[in-house]
Structure formats: C-alpha cells, structure tokens
C-alpha positions as semicolon CSV with decimal commas, in nm:
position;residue;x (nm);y (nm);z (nm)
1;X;0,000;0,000;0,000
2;X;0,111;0,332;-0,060
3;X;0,189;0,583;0,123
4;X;0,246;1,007;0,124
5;X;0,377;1,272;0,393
6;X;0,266;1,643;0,355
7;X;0,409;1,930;0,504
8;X;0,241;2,211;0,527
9;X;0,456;2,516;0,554
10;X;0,220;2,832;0,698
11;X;0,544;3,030;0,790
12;X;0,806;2,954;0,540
13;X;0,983;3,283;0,439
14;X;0,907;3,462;0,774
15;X;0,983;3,175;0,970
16;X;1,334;3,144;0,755
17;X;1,409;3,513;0,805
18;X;1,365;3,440;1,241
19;X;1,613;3,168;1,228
20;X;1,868;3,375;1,036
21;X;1,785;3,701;1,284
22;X;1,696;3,541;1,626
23;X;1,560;3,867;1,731
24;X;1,262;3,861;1,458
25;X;1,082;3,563;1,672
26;X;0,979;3,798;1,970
27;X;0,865;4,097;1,724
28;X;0,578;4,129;1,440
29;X;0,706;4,152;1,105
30;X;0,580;4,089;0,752
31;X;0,751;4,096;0,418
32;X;0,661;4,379;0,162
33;X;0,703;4,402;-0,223
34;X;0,655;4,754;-0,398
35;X;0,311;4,762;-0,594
36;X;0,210;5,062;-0,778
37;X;0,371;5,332;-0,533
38;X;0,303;5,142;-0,204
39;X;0,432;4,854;0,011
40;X;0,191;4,554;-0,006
41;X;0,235;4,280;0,284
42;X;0,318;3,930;0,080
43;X;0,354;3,728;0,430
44;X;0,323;3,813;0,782
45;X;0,432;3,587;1,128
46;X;0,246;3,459;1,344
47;X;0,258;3,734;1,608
48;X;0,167;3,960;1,288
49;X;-0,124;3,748;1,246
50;X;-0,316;3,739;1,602
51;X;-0,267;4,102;1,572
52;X;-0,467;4,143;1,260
53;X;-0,214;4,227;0,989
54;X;-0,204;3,988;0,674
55;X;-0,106;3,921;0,369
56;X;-0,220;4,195;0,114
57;X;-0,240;4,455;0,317
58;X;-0,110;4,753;0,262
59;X;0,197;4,828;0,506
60;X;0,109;5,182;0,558
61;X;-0,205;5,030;0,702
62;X;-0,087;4,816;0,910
63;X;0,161;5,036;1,068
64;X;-0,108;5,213;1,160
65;X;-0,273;4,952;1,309
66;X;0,040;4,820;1,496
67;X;0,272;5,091;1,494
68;X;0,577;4,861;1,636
69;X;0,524;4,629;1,278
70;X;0,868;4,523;1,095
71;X;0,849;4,575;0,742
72;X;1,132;4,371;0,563
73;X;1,130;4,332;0,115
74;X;1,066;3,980;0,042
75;X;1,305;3,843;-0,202
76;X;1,221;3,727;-0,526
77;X;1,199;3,364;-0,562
78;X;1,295;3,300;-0,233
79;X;1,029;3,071;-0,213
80;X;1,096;2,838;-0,447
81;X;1,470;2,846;-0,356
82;X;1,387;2,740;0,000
83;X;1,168;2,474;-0,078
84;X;1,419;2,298;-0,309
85;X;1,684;2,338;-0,051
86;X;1,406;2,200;0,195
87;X;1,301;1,915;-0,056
88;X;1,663;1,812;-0,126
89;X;1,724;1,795;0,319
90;X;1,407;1,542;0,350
91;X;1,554;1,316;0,140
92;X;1,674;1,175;0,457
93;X;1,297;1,050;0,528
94;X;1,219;0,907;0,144
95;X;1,388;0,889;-0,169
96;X;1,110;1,064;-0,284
97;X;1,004;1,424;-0,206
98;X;0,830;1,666;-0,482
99;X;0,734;2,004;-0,386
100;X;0,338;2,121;-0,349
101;X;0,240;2,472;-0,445
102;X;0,442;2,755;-0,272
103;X;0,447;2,604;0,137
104;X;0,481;2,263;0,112
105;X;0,632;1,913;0,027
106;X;0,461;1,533;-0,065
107;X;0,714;1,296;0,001
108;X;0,639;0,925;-0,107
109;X;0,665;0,699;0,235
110;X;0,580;0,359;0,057
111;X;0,829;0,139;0,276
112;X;0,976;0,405;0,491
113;X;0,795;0,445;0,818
114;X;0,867;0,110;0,962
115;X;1,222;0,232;0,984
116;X;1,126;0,475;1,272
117;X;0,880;0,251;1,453
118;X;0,586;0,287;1,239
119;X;0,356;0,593;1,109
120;X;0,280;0,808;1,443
121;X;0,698;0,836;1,515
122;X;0,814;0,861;1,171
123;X;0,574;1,222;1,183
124;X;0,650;1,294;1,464
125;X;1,035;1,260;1,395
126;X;0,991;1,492;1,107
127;X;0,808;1,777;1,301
128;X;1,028;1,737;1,558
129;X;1,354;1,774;1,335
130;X;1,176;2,130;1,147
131;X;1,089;2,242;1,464
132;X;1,408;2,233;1,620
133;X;1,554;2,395;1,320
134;X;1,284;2,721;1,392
135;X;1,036;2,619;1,082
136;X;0,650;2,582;1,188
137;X;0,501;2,290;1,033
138;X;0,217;2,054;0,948
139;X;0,261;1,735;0,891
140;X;0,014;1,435;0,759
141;X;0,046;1,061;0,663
142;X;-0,180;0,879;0,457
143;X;-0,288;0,662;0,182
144;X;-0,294;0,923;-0,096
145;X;-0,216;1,225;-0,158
146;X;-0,523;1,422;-0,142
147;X;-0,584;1,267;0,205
148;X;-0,228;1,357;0,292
C-alpha cells in the first residue's frame, strides 16, 4: 500500500528570516514588495497574524494599526529556492520528495515508516527535526495524496 507525507509550511519565508535574525521571533514583522507606489504585505508571522495584519495589506495600514510592525522586502523567488533546498534535506525520510504549491512538500513513504517505529513516530520525527531547526510545520500521513 502506498503511502504520502505532507508538510504544510504556513510560515516559510518569515519563519526562515527568524532563524537567520533570532531577534525577529519575539517581534511582528511581515515581508513587503513595492506595488504601484506602495508597500503591499506578501507574508506576515504569526505574532503579525493574532494582531490582525495579513497578507495583502497595505503596510502603511498596518503600521497604523500596529505601529511597532517590521516591514522587511521579500526576495524574489525565495520561495521556491527554499523549498528545493528544503526538498533536497528530507531526502533523509524518502527517496522521494516533490514540492506542493508555494508552502509545502509530498514525500512518497511507501516502505519508509517502519524504519522509525511505524507511522505516528516517523511524523513525529519529522516535526520534531523542522521544529528544532525554527520552521512551523504541518505534517500528515496517509494513503494518498489528497488525504495527505
């Protein structure tokens, strides 16, 4: 029987930019790209989030709404870039890993779990290890991909 691990990325570039600055995990901050004259927000961290600022927003608007907001340009293609750097790491968990969309990864299982003691501690194994590096994550197992 087959069998497929997602991960779910809902943090990727902000969560990259707090492991690379420490300091950015205890403040709000969102990345900006110029459109048409202004600042729109492209992704915003968690702490960003629960206070109301998100992704399309203009920045000028949310610094009004949270004055103390970090405002830092999002690099092109750093998306992509990180999740084939990402992709290329987890090929310590299968031999096959394929990105999905812009936040996340499938990786083909078929025969790998048992190596960790079965389904439940192979996931949690690979939270665990993201975790620790300073990436928030989801992670599923199942039979398909669509269920994944």
């Amino acid at each position: 029987m087959k069998r497929f691990v997602s991960i779910w990325f809902p943090y990727l570039k902000t969560d990259w930019f707090a492991i690379r600055q420490p300091d950015l995990r205890h403040v709000p901050f969102v990345l900006v790209k110029p459109d048409r004259g202004r600042k729109l927000i492209t992704e915003a961290n968690e702490l960003a989030i629960q206070e109301s600022i998100h992704a399309g927003m203009v920045a000028a608007d949310a610094k009004a709404i949270l004055p103390s907001l970090e405002a830092i340009d999002d690099p092109i293609d750093l998306t992509e870039r990180l999740l084939k750097r990402i992709a290329a790491w987890c090929i310590r968990f299968s031999p096959t890993v394929a990105i999905d969309a812009d936040d996340g990864l499938i990786l083909d299982v078929t025969g790998c779990s048992h190596l960790w003691g079965g389904d439940a501690p192979y996931v949690k194994n690979i939270t665990e290890r993201f975790k620790k590096i300073g990436y928030s994550v989801r992670v599923s197992i199942a039979d398909t991909i669509g269920a994944a």
